[in-house]
C-alpha positions as CSV (number, residue, x, y, z in Angstrom):
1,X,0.0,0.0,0.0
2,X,1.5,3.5,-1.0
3,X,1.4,6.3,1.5
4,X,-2.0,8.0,1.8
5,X,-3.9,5.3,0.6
6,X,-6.4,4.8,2.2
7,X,-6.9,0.5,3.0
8,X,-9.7,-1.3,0.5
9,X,-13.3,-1.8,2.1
10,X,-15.6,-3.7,1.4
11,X,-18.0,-3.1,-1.8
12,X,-21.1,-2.6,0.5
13,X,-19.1,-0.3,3.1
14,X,-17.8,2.2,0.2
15,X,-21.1,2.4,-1.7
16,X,-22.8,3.9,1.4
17,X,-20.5,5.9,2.4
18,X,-20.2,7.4,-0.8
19,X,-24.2,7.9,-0.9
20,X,-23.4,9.1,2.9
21,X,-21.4,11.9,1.1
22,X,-23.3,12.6,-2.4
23,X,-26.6,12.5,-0.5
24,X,-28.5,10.8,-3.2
25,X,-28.8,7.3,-4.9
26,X,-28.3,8.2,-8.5
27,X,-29.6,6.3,-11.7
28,X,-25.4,5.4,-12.1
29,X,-25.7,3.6,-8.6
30,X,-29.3,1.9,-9.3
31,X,-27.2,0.5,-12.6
32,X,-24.1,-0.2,-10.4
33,X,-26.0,-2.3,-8.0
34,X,-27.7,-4.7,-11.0
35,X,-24.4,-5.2,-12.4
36,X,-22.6,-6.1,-9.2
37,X,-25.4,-8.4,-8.1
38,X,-26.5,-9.8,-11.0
39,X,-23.5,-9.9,-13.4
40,X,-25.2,-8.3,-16.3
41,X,-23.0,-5.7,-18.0
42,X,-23.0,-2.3,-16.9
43,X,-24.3,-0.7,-20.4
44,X,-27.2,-3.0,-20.4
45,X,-27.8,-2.8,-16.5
46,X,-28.2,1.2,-17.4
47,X,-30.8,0.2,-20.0
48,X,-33.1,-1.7,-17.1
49,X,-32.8,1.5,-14.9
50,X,-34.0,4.1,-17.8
51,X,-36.9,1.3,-19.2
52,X,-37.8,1.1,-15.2
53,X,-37.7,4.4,-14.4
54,X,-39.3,5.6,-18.2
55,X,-42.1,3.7,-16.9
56,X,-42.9,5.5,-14.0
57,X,-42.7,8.6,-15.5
58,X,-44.9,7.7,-18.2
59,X,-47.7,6.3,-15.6
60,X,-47.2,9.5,-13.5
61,X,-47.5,11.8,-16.4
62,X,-50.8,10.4,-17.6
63,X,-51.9,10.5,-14.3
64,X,-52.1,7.6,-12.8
65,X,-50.3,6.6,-9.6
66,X,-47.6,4.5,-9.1
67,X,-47.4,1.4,-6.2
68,X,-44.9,-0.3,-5.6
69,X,-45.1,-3.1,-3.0
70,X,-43.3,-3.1,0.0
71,X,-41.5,0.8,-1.1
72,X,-44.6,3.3,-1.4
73,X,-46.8,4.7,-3.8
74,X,-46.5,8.0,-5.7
75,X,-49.5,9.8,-6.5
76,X,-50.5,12.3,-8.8
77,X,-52.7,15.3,-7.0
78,X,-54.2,18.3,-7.8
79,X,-53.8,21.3,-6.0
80,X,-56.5,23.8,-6.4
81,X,-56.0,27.7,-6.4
82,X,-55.4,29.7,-3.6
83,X,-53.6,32.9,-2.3
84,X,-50.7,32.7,-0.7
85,X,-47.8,35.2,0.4
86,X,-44.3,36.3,-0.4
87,X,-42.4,35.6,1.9
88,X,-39.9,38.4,1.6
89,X,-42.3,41.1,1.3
90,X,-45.5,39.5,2.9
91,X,-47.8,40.7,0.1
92,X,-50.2,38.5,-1.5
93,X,-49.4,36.3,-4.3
94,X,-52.1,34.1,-6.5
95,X,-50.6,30.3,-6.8
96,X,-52.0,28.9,-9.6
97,X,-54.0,25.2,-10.0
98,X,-51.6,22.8,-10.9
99,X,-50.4,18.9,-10.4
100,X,-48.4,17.4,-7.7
101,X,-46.6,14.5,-7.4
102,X,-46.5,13.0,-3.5
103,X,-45.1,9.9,-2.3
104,X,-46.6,7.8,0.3
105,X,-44.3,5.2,1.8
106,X,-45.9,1.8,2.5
107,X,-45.7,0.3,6.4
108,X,-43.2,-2.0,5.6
109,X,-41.0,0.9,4.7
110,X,-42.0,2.8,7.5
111,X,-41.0,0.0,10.0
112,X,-37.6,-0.2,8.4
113,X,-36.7,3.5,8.6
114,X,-37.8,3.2,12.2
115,X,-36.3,0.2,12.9
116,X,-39.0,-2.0,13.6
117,X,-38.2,-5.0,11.3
């Protein structure tokens, strides 16, 4: 080992500590993950993340909501229009109708953010 580097860690132990520091699981780590676990090559392990994730968007944008068992559900709403206020100057601001995308967890995802597995 040449001085400064750091020693190896395992696969699992570097891949959360680099979400740890990026904050976010990207589409790169979603293909990352297929490839490591399944052995599938990493161009065509990117493909099955954008056809997955086209999907989605494609449900969501006509409308229709998304469940997935055991993770949540995403689901299209529409928010009617109402005043509201700037915050900076407190004056009162129109927000237009428009539609929302929220996401629900399900109860098995609950329990194992909270630890109740």
């Amino acid at each position: 080992m040449a001085k400064g580097d750091a020693p190896a860690k395992p696969d699992g132990e570097a891949k959360e500590e680099r979400i740890a520091r990026r904050g976010a699981l990207t589409r790169s780590d979603l293909a990352e993950a297929i490839h490591r676990r399944f052995g599938v090559p990493r161009a065509e392990s990117a493909k099955y993340v954008e056809m997955v994730l086209e999907e989605i968007f494609e449900r969501i944008v006509s409308r229709e909501d998304v469940k997935l068992s055991s993770f949540g559900a995403f689901l299209v709403r529409e928010k009617k229009e109402r005043l509201g206020r700037n915050p900076k100057t407190g004056a009162g601001a129109k927000i237009s109708a428009r539609l929302v995308v929220a996401f629900k967890p399900s109860n098995v995802l609950r329990a194992r953010i909270n630890g109740d597995d």
